[in-house]
C-alpha positions in Angstrom: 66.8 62.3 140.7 66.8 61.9 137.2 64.5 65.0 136.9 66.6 67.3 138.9 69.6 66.4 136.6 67.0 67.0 133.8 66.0 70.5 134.3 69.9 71.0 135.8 71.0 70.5 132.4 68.1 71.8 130.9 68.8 75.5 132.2 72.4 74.9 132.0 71.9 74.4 128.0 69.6 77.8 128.0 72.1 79.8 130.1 74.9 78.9 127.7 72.4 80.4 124.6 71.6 83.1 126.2 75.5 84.1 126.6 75.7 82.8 123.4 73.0 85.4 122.0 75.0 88.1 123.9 78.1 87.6 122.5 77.0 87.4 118.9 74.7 90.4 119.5 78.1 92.0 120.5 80.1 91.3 118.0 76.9 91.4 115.3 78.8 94.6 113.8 81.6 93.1 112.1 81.5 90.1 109.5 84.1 89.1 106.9 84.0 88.9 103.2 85.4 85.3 101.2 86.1 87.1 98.2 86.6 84.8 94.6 89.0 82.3 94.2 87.9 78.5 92.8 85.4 76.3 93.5 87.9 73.1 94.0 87.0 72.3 90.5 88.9 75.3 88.6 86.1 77.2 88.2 87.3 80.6 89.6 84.3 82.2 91.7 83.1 86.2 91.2 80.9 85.1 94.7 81.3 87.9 97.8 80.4 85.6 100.5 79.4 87.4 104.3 79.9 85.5 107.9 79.5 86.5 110.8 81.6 84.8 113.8 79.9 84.7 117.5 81.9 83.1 120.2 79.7 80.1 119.7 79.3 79.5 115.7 79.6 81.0 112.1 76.5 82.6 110.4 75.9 82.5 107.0 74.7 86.0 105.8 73.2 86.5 102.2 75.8 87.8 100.0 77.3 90.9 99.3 77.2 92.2 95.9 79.2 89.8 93.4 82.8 91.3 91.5 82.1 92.4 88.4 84.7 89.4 87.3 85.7 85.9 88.7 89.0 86.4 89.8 91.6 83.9 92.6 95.2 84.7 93.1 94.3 88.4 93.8 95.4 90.8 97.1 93.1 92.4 99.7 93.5 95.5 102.0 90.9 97.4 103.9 91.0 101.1 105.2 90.0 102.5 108.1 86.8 103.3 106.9 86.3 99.5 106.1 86.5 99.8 102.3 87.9 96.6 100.9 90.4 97.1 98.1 90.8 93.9 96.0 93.8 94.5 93.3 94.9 92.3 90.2 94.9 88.7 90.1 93.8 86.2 87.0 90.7 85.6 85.8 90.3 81.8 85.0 92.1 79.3 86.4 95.3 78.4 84.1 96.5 80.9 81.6 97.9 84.5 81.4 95.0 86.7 81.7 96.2 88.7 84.8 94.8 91.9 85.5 95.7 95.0 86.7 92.3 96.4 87.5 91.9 97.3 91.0 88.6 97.4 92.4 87.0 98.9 95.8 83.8 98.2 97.7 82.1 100.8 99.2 80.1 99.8 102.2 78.1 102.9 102.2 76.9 102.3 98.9 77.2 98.1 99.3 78.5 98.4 95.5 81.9 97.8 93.7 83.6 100.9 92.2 86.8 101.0 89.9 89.6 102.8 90.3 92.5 103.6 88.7 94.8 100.5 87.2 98.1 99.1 88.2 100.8 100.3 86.2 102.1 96.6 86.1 99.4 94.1 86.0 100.4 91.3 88.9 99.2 88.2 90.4 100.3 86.3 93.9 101.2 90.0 94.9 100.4 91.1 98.6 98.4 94.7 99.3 98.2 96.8 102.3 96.8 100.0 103.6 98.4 102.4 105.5 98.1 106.3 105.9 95.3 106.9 103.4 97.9 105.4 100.7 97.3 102.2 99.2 100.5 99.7 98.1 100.9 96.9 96.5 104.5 94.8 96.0 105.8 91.6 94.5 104.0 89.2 92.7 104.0 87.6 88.9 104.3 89.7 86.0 102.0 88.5 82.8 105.1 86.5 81.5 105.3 84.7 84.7 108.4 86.4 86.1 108.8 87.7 90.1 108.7 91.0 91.0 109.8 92.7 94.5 108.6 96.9 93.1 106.2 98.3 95.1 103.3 100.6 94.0 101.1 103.0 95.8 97.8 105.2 95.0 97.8 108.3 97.4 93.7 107.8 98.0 92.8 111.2 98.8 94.3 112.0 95.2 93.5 109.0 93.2 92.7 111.2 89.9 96.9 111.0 90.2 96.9 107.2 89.7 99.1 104.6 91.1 102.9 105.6 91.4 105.8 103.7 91.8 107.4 103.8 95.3 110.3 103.4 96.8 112.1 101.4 98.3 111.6 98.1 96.6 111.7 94.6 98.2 115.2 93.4 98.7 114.8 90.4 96.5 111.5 88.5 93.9 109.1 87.7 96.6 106.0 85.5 94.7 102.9 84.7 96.8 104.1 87.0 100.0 101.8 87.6 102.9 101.7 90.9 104.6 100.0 92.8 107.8 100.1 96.0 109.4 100.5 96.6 113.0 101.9 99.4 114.8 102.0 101.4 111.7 104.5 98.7 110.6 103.2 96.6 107.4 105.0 93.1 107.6 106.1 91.0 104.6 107.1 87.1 104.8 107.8 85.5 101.7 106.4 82.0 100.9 107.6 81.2 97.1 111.4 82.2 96.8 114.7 81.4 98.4 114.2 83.2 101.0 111.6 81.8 103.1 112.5 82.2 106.7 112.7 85.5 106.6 110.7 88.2 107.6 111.1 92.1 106.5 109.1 95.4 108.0 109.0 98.8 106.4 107.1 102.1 107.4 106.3 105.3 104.9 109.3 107.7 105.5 111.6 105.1 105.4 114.1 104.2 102.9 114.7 100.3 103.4 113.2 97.1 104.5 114.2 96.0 107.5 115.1 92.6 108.4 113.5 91.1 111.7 114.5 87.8 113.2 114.4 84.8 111.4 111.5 82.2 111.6 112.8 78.8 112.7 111.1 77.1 110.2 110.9 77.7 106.2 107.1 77.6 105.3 106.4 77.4 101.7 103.7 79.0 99.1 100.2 79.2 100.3 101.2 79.9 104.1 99.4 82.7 106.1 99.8 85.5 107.9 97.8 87.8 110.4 98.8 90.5 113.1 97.6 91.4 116.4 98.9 94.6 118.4 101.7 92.6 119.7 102.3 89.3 117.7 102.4 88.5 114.1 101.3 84.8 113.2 102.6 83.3 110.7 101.1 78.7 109.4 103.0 77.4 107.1 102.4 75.3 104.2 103.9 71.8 104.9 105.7 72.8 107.8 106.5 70.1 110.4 103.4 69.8 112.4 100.8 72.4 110.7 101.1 74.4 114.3 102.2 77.9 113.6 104.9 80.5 114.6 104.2 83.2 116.4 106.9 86.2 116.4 106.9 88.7 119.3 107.2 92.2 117.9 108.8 93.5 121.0 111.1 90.7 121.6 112.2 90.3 117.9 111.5 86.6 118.2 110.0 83.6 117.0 108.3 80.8 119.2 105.8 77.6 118.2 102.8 77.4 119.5 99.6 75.4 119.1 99.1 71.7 118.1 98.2 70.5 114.5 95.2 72.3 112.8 92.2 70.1 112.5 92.8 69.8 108.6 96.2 70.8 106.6 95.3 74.3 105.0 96.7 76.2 101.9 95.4 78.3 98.9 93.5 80.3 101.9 94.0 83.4 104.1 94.1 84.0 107.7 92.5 87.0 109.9 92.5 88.2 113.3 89.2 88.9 114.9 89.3 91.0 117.9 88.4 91.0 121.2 86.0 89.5 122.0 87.0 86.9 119.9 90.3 87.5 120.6 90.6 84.4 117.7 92.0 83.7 114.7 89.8 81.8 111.3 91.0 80.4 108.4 87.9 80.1 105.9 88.4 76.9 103.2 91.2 76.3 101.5 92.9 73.3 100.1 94.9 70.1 101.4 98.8 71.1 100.6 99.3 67.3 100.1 96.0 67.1 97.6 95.2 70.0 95.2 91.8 68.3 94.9 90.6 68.1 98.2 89.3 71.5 98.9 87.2 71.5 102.0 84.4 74.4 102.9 85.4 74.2 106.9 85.9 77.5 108.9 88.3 76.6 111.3 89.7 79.1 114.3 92.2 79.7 116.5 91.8 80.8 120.3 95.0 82.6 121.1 93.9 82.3 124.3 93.7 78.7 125.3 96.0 77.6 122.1 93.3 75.5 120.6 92.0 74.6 116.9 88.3 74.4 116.6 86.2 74.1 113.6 83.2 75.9 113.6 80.8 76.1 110.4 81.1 76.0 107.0 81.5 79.1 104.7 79.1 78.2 101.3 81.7 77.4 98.7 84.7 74.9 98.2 87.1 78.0 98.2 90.9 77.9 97.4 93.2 80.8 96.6 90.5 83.0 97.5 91.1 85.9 99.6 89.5 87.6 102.6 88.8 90.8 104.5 87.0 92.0 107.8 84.0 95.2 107.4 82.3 96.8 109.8 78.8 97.2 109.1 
């Protein structure tokens, strides 16, 4: 008996790596980049970390080329092409040496190029791509201050340079998080008094729209990812770490999930497609204790509502930033 439950389980345990194998040999493609931030210790990190996510675990790939600074605080947007676009930021922990260098990597070339600087060098700033155009908006000045002027750099005429763009945010917005879905990008605001709300804007428009409001105020540090139809929002400190999910075609906001495994802030969040079909939060820092910074890769499955951890990425990362490539 006990051998027939043996070799049961014993071909059970080989039919679950094989699908494993399949699934990651699917999704083998795509990876994400950790990108800077600090090490837990202030030491801000020029490290371009790789994984790859299977269905079953995280893989550590060797890393991609390094920036040619260490930078945190910075923003992130990818193009269609997969390009990742990392924009201003700080180089060292505490102090006023923001930047307004903009950098891209070039996956055909696996190197970082430089483009053309930000006419107002920024920090805590959010970045998006839409339309071959490249924005940036909000953020800290060099003195400190908020900022809610938007920037763009058309990028099949980037000899031009970055341009200011119309219309600006309707009020400071410092550390916002953005995505775009539906040729829509999406801006919450965690550090300002405004932080239940929720504003969308599309090239060819002259305003920000404002969207429903999210029951809950979420703070600095929360996150923020899309999928076709939802926009997911976790918020620093909020009641029970579970997030808010808004329904793009409903115009409303609903709770979902329980309590992550560990409280997460200084981090991003990022979709992963089918067949994922989940959402990962790489690192990051305890909201409650700036020095317990933690090197888990947790995820979400919208599917089944659950928290999972799953891996580790290789460094104690906080206000580091993050972005998906296909290889």
């Amino acid at each position: 008996m006990c051998s027939i439950v043996y070799n049961f389980l014993l071909q059970l345990h080989q039919i679950v790596n094989i699908l494993c194998l399949v699934a990651h040999t699917a999704f083998s493609a795509e990876v994400f980049f950790v990108i800077g931030g600090e090490d837990g210790q202030n030491a801000v990190l020029s490290d371009v970390q790789q994984v790859r996510v299977s269905p079953c675990d995280a893989e550590i790939l060797p890393n991609a080329p390094s920036l040619p600074y260490k930078m945190r605080s910075t923003s992130v947007a990818v193009d269609r092409q997969g390009n990742i676009y990392v924009l201003g930021g700080i180089i060292q922990s505490y102090g006023p040496q923001e930047r307004n260098k903009v950098l891209m990597f070039d996956k055909n070339k696996n190197a970082w190029i430089s483009l053309p600087t930000l006419l107002t060098a920024r920090y805590q700033a959010t970045a998006f791509y839409i339309d071959n155009h490249l924005y940036i908006i909000g953020g800290r000045d060099i003195d400190g201050d908020g900022r809610n002027d938007m920037e763009c750099l058309d990028l099949l005429n980037i000899q031009a340079g970055w341009q200011h763009c119309n219309p600006s945010y309707p009020f400071l917005i410092v550390d916002p998080v953005s995505c775009v879905t539906r040729q829509w990008v999406w801006i919450t605001c965690g550090a300002s008094p405004h932080r239940d709300h929720m504003y969308r804007w599309q090239p060819g428009h002259d305003e920000w729209k404002k969207m429903a409001t999210r029951p809950k105020i979420v703070y600095w540090g929360h996150l923020m990812t899309c999928t076709d139809d939802h926009i997911y929002t976790l918020g620093h400190k909020n009641d029970n770490n579970g997030m808010q999910v808004y329904d793009i075609s409903a115009n409303a906001w609903s709770q979902v999930g329980g309590p992550l495994p560990f409280y997460r802030t200084l981090t991003r969040a990022l979709y992963l497609p089918s067949p994922l079909n989940q959402i990962i939060i790489p690192a990051g820092r305890d909201p409650y204790d700036k020095n317990k910074a933690t090197d888990t890769l947790l995820r979400y499955d919208i599917a089944t509502a659950t928290w999972s951890k799953s891996g580790n990425v290789l460094n104690t990362a906080v206000d580091l930033c993050i972005a998906v490539i296909q290889k």
